[in-house]
C-alpha positions in Angstrom: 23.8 140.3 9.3 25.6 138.2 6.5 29.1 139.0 8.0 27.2 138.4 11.4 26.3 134.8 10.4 29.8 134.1 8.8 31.3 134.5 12.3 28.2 132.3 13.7 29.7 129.8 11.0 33.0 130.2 11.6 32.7 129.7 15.1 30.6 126.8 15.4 33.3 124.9 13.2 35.9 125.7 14.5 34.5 124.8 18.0 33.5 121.6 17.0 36.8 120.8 14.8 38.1 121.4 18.5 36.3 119.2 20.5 36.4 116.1 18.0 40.7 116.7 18.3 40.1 116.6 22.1 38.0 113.7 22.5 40.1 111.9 20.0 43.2 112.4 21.7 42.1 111.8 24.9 41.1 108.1 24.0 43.9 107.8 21.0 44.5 103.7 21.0 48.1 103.4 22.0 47.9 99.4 22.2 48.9 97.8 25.4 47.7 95.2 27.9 45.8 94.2 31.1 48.6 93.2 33.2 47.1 91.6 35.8 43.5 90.6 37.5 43.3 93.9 38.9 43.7 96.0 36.0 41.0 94.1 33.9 38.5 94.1 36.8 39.3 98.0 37.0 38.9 98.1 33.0 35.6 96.2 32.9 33.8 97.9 35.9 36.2 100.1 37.9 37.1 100.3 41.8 33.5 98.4 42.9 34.8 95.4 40.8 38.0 95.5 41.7 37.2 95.4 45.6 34.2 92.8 44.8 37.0 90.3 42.9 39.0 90.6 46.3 36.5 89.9 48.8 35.5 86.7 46.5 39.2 85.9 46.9 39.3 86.0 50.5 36.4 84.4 50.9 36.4 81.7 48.7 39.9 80.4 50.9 38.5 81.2 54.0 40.1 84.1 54.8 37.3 86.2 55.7 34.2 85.2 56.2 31.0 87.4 55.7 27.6 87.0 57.9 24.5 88.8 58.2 23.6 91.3 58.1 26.5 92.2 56.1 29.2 92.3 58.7 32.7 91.3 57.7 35.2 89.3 60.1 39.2 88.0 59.0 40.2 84.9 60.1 43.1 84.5 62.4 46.2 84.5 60.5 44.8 85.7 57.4 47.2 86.9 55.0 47.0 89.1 51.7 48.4 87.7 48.0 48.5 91.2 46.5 48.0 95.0 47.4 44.6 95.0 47.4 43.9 92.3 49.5 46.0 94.0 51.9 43.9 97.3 51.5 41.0 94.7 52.3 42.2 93.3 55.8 43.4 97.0 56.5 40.9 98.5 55.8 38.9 95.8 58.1 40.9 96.0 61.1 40.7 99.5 61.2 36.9 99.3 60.4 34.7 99.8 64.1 32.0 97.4 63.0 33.2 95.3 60.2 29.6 96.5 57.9 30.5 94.8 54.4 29.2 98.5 52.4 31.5 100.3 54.4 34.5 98.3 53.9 33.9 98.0 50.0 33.8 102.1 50.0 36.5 102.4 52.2 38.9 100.3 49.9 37.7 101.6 46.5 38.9 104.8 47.8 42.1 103.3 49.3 45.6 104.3 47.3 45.9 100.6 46.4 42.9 100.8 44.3 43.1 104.0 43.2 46.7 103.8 41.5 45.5 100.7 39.4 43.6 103.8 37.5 46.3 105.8 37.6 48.8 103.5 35.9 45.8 102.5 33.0 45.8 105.8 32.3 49.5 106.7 32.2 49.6 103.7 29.8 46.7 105.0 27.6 44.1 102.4 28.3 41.7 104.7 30.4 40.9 107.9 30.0 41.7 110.4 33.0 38.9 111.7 34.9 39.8 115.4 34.9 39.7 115.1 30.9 36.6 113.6 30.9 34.7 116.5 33.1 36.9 118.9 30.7 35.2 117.2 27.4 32.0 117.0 29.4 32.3 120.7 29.7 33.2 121.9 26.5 30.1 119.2 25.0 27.5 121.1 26.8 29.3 125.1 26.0 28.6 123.7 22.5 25.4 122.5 22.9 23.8 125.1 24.7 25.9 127.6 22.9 24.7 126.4 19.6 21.0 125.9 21.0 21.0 129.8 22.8 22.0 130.9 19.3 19.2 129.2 17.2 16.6 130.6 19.1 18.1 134.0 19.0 18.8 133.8 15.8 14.7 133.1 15.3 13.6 135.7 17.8 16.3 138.6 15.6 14.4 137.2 12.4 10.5 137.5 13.3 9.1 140.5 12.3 11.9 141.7 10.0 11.2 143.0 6.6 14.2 143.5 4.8 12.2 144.6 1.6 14.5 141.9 -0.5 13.9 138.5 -1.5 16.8 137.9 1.1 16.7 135.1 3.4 15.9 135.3 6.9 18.7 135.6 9.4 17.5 132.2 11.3 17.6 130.4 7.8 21.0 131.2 7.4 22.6 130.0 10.4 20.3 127.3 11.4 22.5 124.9 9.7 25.6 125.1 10.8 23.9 125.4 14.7 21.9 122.8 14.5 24.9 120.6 13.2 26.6 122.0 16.3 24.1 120.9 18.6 23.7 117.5 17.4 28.1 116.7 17.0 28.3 118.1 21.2 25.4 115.6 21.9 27.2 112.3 20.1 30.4 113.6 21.6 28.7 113.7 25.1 27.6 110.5 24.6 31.1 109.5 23.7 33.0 111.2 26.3 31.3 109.1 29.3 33.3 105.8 28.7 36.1 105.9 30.9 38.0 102.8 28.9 39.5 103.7 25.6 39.5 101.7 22.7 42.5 99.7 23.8 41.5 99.8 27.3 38.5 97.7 25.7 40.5 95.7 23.7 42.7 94.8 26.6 39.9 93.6 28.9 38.4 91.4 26.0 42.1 89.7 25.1 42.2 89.3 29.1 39.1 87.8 29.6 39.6 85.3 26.6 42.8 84.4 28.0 41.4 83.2 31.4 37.8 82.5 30.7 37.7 79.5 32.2 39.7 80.5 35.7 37.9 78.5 38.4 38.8 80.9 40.9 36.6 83.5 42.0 38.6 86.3 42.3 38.6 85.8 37.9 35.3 84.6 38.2 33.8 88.0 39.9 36.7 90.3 37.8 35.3 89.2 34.2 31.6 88.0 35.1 30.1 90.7 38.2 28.3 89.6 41.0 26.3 87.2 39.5 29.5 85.0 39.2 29.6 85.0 43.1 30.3 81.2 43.7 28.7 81.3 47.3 25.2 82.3 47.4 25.5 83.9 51.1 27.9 86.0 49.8 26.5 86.9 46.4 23.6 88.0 48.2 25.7 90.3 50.8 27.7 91.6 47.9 24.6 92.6 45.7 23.2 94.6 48.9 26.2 96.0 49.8 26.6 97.2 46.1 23.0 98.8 46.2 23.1 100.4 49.4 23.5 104.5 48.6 26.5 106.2 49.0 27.6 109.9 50.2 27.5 112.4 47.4 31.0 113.5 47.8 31.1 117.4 46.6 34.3 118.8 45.3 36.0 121.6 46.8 39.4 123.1 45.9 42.2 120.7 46.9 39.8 118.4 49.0 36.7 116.4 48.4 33.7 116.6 51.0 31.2 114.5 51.7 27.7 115.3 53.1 27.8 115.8 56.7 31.2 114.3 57.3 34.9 115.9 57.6 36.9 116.5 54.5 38.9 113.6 52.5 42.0 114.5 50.4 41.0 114.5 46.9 43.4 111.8 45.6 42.4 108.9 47.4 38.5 109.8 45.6 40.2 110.3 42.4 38.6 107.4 39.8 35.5 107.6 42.4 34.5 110.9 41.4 31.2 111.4 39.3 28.0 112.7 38.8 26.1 111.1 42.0 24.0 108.4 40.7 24.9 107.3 37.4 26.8 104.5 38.2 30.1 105.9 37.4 31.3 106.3 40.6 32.5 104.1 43.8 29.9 102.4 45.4 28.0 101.4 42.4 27.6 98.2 40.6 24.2 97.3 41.2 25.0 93.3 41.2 24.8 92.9 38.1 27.4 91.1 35.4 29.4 92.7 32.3 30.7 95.5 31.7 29.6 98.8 34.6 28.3 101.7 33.5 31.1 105.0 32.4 34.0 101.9 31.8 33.4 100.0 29.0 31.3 102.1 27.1 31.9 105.1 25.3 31.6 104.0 21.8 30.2 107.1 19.6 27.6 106.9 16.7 29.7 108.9 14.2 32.7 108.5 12.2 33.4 112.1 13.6 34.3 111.2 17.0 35.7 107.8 16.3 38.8 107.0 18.5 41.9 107.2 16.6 45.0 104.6 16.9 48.5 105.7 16.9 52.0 104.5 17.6 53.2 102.0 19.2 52.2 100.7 22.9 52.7 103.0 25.8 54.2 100.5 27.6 54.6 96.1 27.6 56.3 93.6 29.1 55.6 92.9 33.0 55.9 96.2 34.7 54.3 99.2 34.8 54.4 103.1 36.9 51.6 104.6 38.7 51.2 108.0 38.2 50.5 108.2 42.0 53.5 107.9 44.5 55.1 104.9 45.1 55.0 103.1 41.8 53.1 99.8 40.9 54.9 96.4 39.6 52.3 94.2 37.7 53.2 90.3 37.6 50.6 88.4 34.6 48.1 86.6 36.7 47.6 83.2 36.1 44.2 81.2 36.6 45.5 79.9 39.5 44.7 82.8 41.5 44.5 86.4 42.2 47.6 88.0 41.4 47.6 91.9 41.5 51.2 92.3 42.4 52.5 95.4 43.5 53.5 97.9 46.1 50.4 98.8 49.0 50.4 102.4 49.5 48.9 101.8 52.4 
């Protein structure tokens, strides 16, 4: 038994030393900056403000205009300033009835939109979603793993008589499991925000920098729906943003949705998530700040605290996407929407 809960010990330390390395260098603060509109809307509340910021752009110009109940129509001779924009009016003259929820889905998952995550996470500011469900993972192996073995260990130690003034098996190890149990919840907690620390940092210098933008493109990006200048459209926007969305289901190499044919799995990359909690494409609920699974993520213990280490991943006015095609990011100015870069399509 003692050599029995030495290994119990041994390996609910080492598990957890494990998973506090992970987490930490998943969201280690390489410094760097929002270059553009796009990439602090996608900081601050992912593809649904991203898309949202666009359609104020177009609208607030003229170039589309937006009627009930919900339906979407570009004007003649409408033209796009950046790639998601384009992905916009695509993504509308492909669209059959022009609904306003189906065209903010349909771009979220577009390339152009996509890649903006892709290249925040290349440059350390977000955290990639394939690490987060692997931390989510091993947070509930050591949860469960340290709960399944307290209540064994109480279930080996009821009725035992050892004749000694030894302790119990359960005293022992109950410790070191219920320490275990409690580090994989904090580190849960910690593992949904998809911004790192200088992800979070970045948004904040950006939105000090062009607080006072009177365009809504900035205007939606930093603020949410409620910064909607045009009330008609606000109130579209908010619905749109409510309305439910397929539960997309992964599978292998492609991702399915409920009752529909199969999507390739890289244009739902940033838009996969457990169904529901806001984390995904399609929420966003109307509301202002910062959307639920991007900003947050800050953890209650000094254990799991994000570290910070060298210098930034990458500066000046260009930066790669991961994805194909690459992504060159001009500095917007308050003047306008300015997400600069290649459309993938």
């Amino acid at each position: 038994m003692n050599l029995f809960a030495l290994l119990l010990w041994a390996a609910v330390i080492i598990g957890s030393v494990l998973l506090i390395v992970r987490l930490r260098a998943d969201r280690a603060d390489r410094g760097g900056h929002a270059h553009d509109l796009c990439e602090s809307a996608f900081l601050i509340g992912g593809p649904p403000r991203v898309v949202d910021s666009a359609l104020a752009a177009l609208h607030a110009d003229g170039r589309i205009a937006v009627g009930g109940p919900g339906i979407v129509v570009a004007r003649p001779g409408a033209a796009p300033r950046d790639h998601v924009e384009r992905a916009v009016l695509q993504e509308l003259a492909a669209a059959p009835h022009g609904a306003l929820h189906e065209l903010r889905l349909a771009v979220m998952r577009s390339p152009a939109v996509q890649e903006i995550g892709d290249g925040l996470a290349a440059r350390g500011l977000m955290v990639d979603p394939e690490a987060r469900r692997t931390g989510r993972r091993d947070c509930l192996a050591l949860a469960f793993g340290s709960f399944g073995l307290l209540v064994l260990s109480v279930v080996l130690s009821v009725g035992v008589d050892s004749g000694s003034y030894e302790l119990p098996f359960a005293f022992k190890v109950a410790p070191v499991l219920f320490v275990g149990f409690l580090i994989a919840l904090v580190c849960g907690a910690y593992n949904t925000g998809r911004a790192t620390r200088g992800g979070r940092r970045a948004a904040l210098a950006y939105q000090r920098e062009h607080v006072y933008a009177p365009d809504a493109g900035h205007q939606v990006a930093l603020h949410g729906l409620r910064a909607v200048p045009d009330e008609g459209l606000r109130t579209q926007l908010i619905a749109a943003a409510r309305m439910p969305r397929p539960v997309m289901v992964r599978a292998g190499g492609t991702t399915r949705s409920s009752g529909s044919d199969a999507v390739v799995l890289t244009s739902l990359y940033w838009c996969a998530g457990t169904p529901g909690n806001g984390s995904g494409c399609g929420g966003g609920g109307g509301g202002g700040g910062t959307d639920s699974g991007y900003g947050g993520g800050s953890c209650a213990a000094s254990a799991c605290s994000g570290g910070s280490s060298g210098s930034s991943g990458s500066s000046g006015s260009s930066c790669s996407s991961s994805s194909s095609g690459g992504s060159s990011c001009s500095s917007s100015s308050s003047g306008g929407s300015s997400c600069g870069g290649g459309s993938s399509g």
